[in-house]
C-alpha positions as CSV (number, residue, x, y, z in Angstrom):
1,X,-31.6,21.7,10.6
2,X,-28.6,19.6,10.6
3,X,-24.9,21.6,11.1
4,X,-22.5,21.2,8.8
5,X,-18.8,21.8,9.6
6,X,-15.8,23.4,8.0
7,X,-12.5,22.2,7.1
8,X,-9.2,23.9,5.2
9,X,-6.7,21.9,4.1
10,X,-3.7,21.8,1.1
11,X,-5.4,18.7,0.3
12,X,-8.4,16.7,0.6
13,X,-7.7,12.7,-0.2
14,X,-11.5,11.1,-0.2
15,X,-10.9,7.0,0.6
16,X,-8.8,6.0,3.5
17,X,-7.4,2.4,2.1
18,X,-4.0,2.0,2.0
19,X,-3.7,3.9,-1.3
20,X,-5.8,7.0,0.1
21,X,-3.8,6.6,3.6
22,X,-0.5,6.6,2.2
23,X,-1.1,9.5,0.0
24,X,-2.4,11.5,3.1
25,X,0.8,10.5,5.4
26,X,3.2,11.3,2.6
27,X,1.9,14.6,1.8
28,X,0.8,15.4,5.8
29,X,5.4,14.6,6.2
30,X,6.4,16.6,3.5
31,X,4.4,19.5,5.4
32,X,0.8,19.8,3.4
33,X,-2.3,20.1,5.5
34,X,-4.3,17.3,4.8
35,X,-7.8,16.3,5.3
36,X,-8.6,12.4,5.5
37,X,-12.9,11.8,4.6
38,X,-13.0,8.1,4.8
39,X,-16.7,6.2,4.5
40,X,-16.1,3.2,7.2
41,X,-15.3,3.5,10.5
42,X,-11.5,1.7,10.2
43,X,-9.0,2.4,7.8
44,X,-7.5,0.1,5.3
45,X,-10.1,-0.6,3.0
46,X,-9.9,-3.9,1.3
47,X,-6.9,-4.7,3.8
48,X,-9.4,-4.1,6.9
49,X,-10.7,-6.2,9.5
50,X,-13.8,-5.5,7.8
51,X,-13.4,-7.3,4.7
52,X,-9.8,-8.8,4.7
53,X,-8.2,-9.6,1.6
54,X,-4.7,-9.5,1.2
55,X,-1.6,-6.9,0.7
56,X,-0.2,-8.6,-2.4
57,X,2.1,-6.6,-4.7
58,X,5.4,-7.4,-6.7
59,X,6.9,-10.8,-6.8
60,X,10.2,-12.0,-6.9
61,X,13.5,-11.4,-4.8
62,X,14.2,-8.5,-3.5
63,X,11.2,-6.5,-5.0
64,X,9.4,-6.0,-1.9
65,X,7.3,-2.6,-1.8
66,X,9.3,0.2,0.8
67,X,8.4,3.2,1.9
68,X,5.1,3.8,3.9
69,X,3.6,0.5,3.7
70,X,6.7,-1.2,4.8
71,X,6.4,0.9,8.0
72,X,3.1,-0.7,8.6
73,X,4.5,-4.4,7.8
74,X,7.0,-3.9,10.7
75,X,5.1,-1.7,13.1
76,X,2.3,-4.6,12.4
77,X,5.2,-7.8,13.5
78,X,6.1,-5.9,16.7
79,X,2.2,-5.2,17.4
80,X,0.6,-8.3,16.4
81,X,2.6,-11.3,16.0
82,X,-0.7,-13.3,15.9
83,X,-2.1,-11.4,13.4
84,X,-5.1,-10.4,14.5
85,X,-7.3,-8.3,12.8
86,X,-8.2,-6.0,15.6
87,X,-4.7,-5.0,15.9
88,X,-3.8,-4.5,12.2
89,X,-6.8,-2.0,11.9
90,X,-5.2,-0.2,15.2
91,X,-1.6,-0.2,13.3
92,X,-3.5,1.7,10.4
93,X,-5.6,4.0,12.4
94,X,-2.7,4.9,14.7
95,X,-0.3,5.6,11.6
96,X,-2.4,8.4,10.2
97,X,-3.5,9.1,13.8
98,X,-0.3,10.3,14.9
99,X,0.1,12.6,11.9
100,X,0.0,15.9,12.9
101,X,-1.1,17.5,9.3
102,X,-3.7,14.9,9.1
103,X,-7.6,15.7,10.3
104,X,-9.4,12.5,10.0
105,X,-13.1,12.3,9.7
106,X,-14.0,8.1,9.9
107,X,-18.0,7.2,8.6
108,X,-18.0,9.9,6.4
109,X,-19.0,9.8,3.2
110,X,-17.7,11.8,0.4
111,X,-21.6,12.9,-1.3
112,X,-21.1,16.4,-2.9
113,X,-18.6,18.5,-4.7
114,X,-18.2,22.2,-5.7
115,X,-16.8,23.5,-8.8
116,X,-15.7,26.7,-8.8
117,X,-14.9,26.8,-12.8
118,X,-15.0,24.1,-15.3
119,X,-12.0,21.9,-14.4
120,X,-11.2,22.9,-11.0
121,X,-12.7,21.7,-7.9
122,X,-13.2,23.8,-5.0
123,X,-14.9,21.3,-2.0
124,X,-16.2,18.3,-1.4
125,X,-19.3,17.7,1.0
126,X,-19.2,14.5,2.7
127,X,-21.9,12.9,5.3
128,X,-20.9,11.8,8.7
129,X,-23.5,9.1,9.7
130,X,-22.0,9.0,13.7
131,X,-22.5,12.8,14.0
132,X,-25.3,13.7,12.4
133,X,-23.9,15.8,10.5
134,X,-22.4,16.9,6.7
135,X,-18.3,17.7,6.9
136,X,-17.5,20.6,4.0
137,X,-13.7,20.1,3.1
138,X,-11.8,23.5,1.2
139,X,-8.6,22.2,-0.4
140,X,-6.4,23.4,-3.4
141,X,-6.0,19.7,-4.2
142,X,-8.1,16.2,-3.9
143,X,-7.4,12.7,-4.5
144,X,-10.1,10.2,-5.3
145,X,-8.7,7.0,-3.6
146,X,-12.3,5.7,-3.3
147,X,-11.9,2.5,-5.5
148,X,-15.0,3.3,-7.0
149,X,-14.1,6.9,-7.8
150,X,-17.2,9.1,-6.5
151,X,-15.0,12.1,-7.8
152,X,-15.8,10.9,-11.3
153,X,-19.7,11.9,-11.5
154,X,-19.4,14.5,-8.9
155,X,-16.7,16.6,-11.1
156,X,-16.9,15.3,-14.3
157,X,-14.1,14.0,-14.5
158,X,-13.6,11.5,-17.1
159,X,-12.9,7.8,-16.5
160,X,-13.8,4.5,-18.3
161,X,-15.7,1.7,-17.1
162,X,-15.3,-2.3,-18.2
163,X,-12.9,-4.0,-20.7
164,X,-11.8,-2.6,-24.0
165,X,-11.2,-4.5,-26.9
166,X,-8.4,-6.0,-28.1
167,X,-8.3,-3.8,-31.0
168,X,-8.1,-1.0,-29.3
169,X,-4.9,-0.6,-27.7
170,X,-3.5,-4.2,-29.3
171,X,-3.5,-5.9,-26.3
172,X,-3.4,-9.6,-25.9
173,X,-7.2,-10.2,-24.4
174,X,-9.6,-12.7,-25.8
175,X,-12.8,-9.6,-25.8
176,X,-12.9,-8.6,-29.4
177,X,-15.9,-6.1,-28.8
178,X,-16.1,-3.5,-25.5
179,X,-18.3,-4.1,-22.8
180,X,-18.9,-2.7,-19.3
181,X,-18.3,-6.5,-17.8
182,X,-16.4,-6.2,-14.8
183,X,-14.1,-8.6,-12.1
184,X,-16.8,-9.3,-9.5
185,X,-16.3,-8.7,-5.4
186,X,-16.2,-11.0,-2.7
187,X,-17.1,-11.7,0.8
188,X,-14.3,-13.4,2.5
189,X,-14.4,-15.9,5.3
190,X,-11.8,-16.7,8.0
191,X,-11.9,-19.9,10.6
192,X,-9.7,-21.5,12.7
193,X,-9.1,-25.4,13.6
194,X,-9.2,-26.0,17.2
195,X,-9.5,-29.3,19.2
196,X,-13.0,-29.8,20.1
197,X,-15.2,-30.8,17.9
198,X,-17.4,-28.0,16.8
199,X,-21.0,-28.1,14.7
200,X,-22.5,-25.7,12.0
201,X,-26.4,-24.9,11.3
202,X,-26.2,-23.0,7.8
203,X,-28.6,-20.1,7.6
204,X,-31.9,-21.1,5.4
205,X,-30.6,-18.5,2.7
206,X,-27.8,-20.1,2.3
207,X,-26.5,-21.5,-1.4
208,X,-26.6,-24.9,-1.3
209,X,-23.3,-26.5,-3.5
210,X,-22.8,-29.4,-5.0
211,X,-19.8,-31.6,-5.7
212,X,-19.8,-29.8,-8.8
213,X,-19.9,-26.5,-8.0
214,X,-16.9,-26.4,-6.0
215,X,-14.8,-28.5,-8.9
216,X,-12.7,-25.2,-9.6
217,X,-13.0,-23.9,-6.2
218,X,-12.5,-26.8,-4.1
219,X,-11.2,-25.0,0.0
220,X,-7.8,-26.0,0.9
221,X,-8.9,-25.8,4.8
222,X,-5.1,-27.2,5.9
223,X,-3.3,-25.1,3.6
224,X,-2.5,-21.5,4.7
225,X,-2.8,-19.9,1.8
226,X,-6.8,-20.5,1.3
227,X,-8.5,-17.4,1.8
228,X,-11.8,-18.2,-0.3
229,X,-11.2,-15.0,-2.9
230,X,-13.0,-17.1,-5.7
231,X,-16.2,-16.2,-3.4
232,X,-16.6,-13.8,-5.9
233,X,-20.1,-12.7,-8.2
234,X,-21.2,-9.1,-9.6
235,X,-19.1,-9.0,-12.9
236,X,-21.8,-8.9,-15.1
237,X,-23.9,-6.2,-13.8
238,X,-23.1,-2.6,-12.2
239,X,-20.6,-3.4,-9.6
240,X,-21.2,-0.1,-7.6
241,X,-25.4,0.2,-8.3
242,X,-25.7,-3.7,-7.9
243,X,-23.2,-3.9,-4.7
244,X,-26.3,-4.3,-2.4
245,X,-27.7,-7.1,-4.4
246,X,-24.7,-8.7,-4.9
247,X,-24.0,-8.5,-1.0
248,X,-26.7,-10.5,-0.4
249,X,-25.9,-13.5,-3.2
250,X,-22.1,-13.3,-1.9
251,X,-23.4,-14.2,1.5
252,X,-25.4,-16.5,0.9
253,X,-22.8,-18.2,-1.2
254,X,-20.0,-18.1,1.4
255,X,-22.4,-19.5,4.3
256,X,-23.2,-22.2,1.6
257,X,-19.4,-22.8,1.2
258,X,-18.7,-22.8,4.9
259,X,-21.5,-25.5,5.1
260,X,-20.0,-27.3,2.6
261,X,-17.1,-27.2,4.0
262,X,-18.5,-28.7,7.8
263,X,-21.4,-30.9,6.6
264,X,-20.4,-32.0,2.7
265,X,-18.6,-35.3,4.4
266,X,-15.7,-34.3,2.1
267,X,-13.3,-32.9,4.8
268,X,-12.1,-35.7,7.6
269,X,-11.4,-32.9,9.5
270,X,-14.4,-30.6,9.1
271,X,-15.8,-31.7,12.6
272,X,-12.7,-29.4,14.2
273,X,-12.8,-26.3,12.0
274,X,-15.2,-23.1,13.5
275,X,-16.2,-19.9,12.0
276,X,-14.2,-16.9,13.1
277,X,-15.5,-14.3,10.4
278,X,-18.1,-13.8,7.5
279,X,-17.8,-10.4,5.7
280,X,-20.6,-8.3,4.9
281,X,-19.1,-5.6,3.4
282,X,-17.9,-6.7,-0.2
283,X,-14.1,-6.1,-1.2
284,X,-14.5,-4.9,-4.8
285,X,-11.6,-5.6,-7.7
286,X,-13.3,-3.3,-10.5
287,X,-15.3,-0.1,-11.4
288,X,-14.5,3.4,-12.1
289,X,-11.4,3.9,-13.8
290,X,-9.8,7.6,-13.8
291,X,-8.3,8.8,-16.8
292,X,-4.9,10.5,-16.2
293,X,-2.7,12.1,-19.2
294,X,-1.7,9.1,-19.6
295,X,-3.7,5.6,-20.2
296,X,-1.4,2.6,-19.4
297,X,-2.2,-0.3,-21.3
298,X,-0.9,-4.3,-20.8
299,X,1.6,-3.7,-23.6
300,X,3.4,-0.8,-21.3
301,X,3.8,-3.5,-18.7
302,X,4.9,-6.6,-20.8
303,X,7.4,-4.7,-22.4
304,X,8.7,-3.0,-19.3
305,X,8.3,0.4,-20.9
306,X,11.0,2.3,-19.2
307,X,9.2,5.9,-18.3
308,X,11.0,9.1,-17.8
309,X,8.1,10.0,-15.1
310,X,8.4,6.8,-13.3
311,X,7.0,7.6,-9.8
312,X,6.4,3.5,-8.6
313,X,6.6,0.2,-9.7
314,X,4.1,-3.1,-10.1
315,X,4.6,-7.1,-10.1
316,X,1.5,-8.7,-9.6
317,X,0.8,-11.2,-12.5
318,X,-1.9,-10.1,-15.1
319,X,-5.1,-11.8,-12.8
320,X,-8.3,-11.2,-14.7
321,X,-11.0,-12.7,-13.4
322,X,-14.6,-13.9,-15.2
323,X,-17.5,-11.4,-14.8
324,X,-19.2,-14.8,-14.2
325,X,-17.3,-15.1,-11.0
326,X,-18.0,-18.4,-8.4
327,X,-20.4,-19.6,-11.8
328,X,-18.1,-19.3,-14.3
329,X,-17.5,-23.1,-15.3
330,X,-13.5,-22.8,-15.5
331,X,-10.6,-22.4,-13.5
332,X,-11.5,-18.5,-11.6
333,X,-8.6,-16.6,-13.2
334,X,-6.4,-16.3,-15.7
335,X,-2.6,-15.5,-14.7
336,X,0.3,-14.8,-16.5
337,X,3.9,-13.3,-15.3
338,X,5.0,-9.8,-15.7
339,X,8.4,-8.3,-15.1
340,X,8.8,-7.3,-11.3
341,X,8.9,-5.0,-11.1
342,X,7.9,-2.5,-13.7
343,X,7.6,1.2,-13.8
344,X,4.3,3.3,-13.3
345,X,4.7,6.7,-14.7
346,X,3.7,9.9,-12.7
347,X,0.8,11.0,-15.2
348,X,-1.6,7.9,-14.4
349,X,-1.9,9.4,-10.9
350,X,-4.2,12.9,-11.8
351,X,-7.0,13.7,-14.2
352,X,-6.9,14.6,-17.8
353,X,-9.4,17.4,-17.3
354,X,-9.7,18.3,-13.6
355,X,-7.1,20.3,-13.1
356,X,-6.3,19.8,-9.2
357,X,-7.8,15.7,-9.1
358,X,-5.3,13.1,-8.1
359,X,-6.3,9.8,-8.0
360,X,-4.4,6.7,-6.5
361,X,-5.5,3.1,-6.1
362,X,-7.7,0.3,-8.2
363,X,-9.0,3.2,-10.1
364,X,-5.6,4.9,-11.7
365,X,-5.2,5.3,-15.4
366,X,-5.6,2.0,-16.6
367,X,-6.9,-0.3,-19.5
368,X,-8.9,-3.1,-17.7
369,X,-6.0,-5.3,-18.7
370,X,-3.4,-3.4,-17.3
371,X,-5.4,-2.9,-13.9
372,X,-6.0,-6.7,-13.4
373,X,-2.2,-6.2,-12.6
374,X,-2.0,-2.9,-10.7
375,X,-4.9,-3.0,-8.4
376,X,-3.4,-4.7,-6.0
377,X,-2.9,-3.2,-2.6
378,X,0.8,-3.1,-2.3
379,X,0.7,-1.4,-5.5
380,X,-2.3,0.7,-4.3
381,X,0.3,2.1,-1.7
382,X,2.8,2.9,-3.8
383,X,0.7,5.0,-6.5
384,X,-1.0,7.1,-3.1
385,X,2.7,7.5,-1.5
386,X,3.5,8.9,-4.7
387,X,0.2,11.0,-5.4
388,X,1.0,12.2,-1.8
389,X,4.4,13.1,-2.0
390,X,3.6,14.9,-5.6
391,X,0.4,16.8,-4.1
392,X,3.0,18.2,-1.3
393,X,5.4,20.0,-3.9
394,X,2.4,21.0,-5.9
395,X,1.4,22.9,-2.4
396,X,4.8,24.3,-2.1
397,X,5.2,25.3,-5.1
398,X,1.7,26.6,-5.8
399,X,1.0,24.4,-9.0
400,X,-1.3,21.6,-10.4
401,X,-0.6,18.2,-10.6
402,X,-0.1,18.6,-14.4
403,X,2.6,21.3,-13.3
404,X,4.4,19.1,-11.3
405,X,5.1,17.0,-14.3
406,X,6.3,20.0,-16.3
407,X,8.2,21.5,-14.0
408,X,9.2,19.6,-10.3
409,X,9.2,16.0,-12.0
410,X,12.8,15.3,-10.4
411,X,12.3,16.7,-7.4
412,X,9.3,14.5,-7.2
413,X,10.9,11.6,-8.0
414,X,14.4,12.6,-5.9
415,X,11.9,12.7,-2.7
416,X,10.5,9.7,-3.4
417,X,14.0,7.9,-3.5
418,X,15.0,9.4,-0.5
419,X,11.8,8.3,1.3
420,X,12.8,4.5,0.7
421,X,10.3,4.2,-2.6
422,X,12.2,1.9,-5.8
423,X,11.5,3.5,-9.1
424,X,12.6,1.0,-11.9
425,X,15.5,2.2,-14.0
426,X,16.4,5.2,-12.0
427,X,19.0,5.1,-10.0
428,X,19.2,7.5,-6.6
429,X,21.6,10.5,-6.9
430,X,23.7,10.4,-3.1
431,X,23.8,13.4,-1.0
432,X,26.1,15.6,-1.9
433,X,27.4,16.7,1.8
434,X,27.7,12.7,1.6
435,X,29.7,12.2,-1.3
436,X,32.3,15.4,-0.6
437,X,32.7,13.9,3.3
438,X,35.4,11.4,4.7
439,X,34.2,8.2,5.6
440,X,35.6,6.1,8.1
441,X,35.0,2.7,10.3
442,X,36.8,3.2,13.7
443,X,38.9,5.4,12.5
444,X,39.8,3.5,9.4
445,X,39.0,3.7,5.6
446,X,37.8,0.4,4.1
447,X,36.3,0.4,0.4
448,X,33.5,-2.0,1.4
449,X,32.0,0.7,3.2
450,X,31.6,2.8,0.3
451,X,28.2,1.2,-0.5
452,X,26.7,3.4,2.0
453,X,26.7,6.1,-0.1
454,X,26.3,4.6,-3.6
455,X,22.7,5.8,-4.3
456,X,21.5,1.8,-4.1
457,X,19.7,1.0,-1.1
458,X,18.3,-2.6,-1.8
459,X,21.6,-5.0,-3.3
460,X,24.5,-2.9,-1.7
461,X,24.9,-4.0,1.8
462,X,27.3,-3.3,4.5
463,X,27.6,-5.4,7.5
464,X,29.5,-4.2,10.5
465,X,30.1,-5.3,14.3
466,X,27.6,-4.0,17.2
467,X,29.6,-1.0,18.7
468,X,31.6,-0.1,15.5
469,X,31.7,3.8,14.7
470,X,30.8,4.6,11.2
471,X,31.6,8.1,11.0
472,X,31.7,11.1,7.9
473,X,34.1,13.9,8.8
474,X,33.9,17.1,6.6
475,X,36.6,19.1,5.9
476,X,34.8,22.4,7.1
477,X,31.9,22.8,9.0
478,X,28.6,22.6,7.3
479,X,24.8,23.2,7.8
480,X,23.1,19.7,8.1
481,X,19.8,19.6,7.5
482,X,19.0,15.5,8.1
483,X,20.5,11.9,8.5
484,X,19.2,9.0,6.5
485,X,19.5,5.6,7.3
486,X,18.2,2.1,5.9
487,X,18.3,-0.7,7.5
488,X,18.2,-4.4,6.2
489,X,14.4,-5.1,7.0
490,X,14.6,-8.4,5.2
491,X,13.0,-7.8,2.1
492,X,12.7,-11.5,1.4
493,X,11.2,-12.3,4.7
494,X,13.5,-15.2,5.1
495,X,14.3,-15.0,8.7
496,X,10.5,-14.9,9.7
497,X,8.8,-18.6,10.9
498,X,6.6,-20.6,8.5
499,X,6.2,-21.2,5.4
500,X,5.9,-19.0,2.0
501,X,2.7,-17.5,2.7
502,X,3.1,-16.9,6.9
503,X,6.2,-15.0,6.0
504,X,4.9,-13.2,3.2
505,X,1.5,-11.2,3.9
506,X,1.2,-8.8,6.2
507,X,-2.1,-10.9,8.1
508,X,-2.8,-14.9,7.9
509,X,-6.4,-16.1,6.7
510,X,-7.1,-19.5,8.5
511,X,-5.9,-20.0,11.4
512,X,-4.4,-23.0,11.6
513,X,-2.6,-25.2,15.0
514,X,0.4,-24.9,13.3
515,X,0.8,-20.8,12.9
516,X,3.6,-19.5,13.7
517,X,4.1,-16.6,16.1
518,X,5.7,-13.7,14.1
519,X,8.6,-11.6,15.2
520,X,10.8,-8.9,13.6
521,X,13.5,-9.7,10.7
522,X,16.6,-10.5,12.3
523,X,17.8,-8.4,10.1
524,X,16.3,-5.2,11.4
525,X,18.7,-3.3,13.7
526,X,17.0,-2.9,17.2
527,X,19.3,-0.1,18.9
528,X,21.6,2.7,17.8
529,X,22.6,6.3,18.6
530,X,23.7,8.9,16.0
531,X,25.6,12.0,17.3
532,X,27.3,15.3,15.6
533,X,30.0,17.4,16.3
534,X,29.3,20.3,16.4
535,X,31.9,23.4,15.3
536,X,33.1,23.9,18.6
537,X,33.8,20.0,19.5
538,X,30.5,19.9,21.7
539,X,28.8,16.6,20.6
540,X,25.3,16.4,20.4
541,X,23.0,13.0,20.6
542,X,20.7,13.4,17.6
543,X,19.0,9.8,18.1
544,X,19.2,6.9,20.9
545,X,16.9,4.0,19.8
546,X,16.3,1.3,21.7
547,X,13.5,-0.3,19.6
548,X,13.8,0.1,16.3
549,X,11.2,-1.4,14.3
550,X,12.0,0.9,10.6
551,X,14.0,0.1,7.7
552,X,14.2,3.9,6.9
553,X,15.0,6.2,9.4
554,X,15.1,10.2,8.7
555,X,16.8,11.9,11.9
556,X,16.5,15.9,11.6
557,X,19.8,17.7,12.3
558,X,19.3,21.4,11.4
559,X,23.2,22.8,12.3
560,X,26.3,23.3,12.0
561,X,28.6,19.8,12.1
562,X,31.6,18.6,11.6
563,X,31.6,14.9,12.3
564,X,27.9,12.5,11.9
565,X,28.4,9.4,13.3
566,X,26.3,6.1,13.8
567,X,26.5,3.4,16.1
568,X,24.4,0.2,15.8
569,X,24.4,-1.9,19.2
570,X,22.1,-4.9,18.6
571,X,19.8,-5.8,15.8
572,X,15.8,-7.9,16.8
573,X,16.2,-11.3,18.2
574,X,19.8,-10.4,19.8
575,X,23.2,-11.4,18.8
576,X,23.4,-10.4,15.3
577,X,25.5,-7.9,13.1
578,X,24.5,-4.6,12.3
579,X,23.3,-4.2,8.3
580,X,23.6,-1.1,6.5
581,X,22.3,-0.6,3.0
582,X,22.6,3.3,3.3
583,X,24.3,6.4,5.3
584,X,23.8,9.5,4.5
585,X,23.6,13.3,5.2
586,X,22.4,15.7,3.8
């Protein structure tokens, strides 16, 4: 007989990508108990060293996704200025790790759910393969950030599956009749060009390509942004039933491509390129898609529908790709510009009949059209930050998701701001202790520093010398309960080495003589200390940091003060001036 074992929790998220980790370290910080059940034995998902497809999100300037995942982008420069995979999946797993609200079960499988009345769930069962055993997980609240949403046929709750037609919802898509055709998955490969020459024996199952085949998808080996993501089939069929099947024809196809790639004669530098990684575990654009109270369509994004529930934003072009995948005789997507960013309301994120579900990730709320936009992972994070930080209040305050909306919406989307997340339109209300406090650079009043507590923590900057003393004074004591700071994390990235595509995702794909090694923004302020006053003159030091490596710092006070001040000494790379797009207490 095998055991099972017992788990409590506020809330059960079931997937442990970046969507399903954010929402478990947002509502784990905002003081829910949270239980973690995640099928593979790294964290990540897509973004793993297991199948390693990139953290893409919004485009443009200053549109950079904050919050949780830009936590991981800086822990992950200090870490692993190579980027190496090994490292990056040790920067996830030690970010939820160190959570104290968070139990984490890895290689577990989420198999079984209990209902204990129509629309409310009561546990999930999952099946640990490296124990031997089934983990039972209690919870007043779940999130399915699976991708392929197992939640859907273990509730019942409801969710739609492949493209709709254009009639439908009026969208601008060529499919005039519905079908359950999908974006395929891939296997990805990485290598690296060294200086010996180096050969390749393809496997006898592997695809072999023509001139031809490759016209659309011809490798780029010298150019850092190839990553092979048109390695992609399984569109046409089921693309959870058929994943084992399709497995198979993806890797047989990307050993194929990698022998094109060394033996073709094509590539005058092929001799010098060697394998580094083959995945064997598909990464998956498409299956499941929950249905929340409210069904964003591509016309919601185009139009930059402005949403009174806004809870995050999206950028990512519209990128649909063709069921046919790698066969397909075109170009392998289609791609056309959204605003960046654009708002994502609150009531995509939890089910239209299960009354506790939240849901985060590819699988949110979506028309297919609208998802060949949102499913990417920076986007992925934002949505389970948000479902995370929503699921906390709905703890605290004893309600459903669907209560949340009714009744806490602006405290959800208040916390949110203050945790460093950018909700289009809506503009950050400054602390009050802040705004009723006098403000002062050594001992002087200049206007410029007023940006500091303007509410705007991305265009607003204030720059200041190392060892100036920016200080708030109130006029009576009062009860502090925090300090907030943001740095200047360089949004942009333009004071990282390389080019476009080095300074811009998190982890490299080829590997290339040239890389650069990655450091820090020079932006980022490396050491400070923040004291208080206290009501009898006593000062108190609230914070020495010596190694900074957050844009958003939250420093608990929890007295009585009279004076907060801050003191940057050096920002990353030495030498620079101390940047300030917020200073506030609260």
């Amino acid at each position: 007989m095998l055991k099972t074992l017992q788990y409590k929790a506020d809330f059960c998220v079931v997937g442990g990508g970046l969507a399903g980790m954010c929402a478990a370290i947002a509502a784990a910080r905002h003081g829910a108990k949270v239980v973690l059940m995640q099928e593979r034995p790294v964290l990540g998902g897509n973004a793993s060293g297991e199948i390693r497809m990139w953290v893409c999100g919004a485009s443009g300037s200053n549109v950079r996704e904050t919050g949780i995942l830009e936590e991981l982008a800086m822990e992950n420069l200090w870490r692993n200025p190579y980027k190496i995979y090994p490292i990056w999946d040790s920067v996830l797993w030690d970010a939820v790790k160190r959570e104290e609200n968070i139990t984490l079960l890895l290689n577990c499988s989420c198999m079984d759910a209990e209902m204990d009345a129509e629309n409310h769930i009561a546990a999930v069962t999952g099946w640990q393969m490296t124990t031997q055993a089934f983990c039972r997980v209690e919870a007043k609240l779940f999130a399915d950030c699976s991708g392929d949403s197992i939640l859907a046929p273990l509730t019942g709750a409801h969710y739609r599956w492949g493209r709709e037609a254009a009639s439908e919802f009026g969208e601008d898509v060529s499919v005039t009749v519905e079908d359950r055709k999908t974006m395929g998955m891939s296997c990805l490969i990485q290598a690296h060009k060294g200086t010996d020459p180096v050969t390749f024996t393809p496997p006898a199952f592997a695809k072999k390509l023509t001139e031809d085949d490759v016209k659309f998808r011809r490798p780029h080996m010298n150019n850092s942004g190839e990553n092979f993501w048109y390695l992609e089939l399984g569109g046409f069929g089921d693309s959870i039933a058929d994943t084992e099947i399709v497995r198979d024809e993806l890797v047989a196809l990307a050993y194929g491509m990698w022998d094109y790639v060394k033996n073709s004669g094509n590539y005058e530098d092929a001799d010098y390129w060697q394998l580094d990684f083959l995945g064997f575990l598909p990464g998956k654009r498409e299956s499941r898609r929950m249905m929340g109270k409210y069904l964003m369509t591509q016309n919601d994004i185009t139009s930059d529908r402005h949403f009174e529930d806004v809870v995050a934003f999206g950028g990512w072009p519209l990128d649909d790709h063709d069921p046919a995948g790698f066969y397909y005789d075109g170009h392998p997507n289609t791609s056309y510009q959204t605003p960046s960013p654009y708002a994502i309301p609150y009531r995509v994120l939890y089910s239209e009949n299960i009354e506790n579900l939240y849901f985060a990730g590819r699988n949110i709320s979506m028309t297919h059209a609208a998802m060949s936009s949102s499913r990417v992972m920076a986007t992925c994070a934002l949505c389970g930050q948000a479902a995370g930080t929503a699921a906390s209040i709905a703890v605290k305050y004893n309600a459903t998701p669907h209560g949340v909306y009714t009744d806490h919406l602006t405290e959800l989307q208040d916390t949110l701001l203050w945790d460093d997340m950018l909700l289009p339109h809506h503009q950050r209300t400054p602390a009050a202790l802040t705004k009723g406090a006098q403000l002062t650079v050594n001992g002087a009043e200049i206007a410029e520093a007023e940006v500091l507590r303007d509410g705007n923590d991305r265009e607003n900057l204030f720059v200041c010398a190392p060892g100036d003393v920016v200080e708030y004074r109130f006029d009576a004591p009062v009860i502090a309960e925090e300090v907030r700071i943001i740095f200047d994390s360089d949004l942009d990235r333009v004071t990282l080495p390389g080019d476009h595509v080095e300074r811009n995702h998190t982890m490299r794909a080829n590997l290339l003589p040239t890389a650069p090694i990655m450091h820090l923004p020079t932006t980022l302020c490396k050491s400070y200390t923040v004291e208080a006053v206290c009501e009898d003159g006593s000062v108190i030091r609230l914070a020495e940091e010596t190694n900074n490596l957050r844009r958003l710092v939250i420093i608990p006070v929890g007295t009585s003060v009279s004076t907060i001040r801050f003191v940057g000494q050096d920002v990353h790379e030495g030498g620079g001036e101390i940047r300030l797009f917020s200073f506030e207490v609260k």
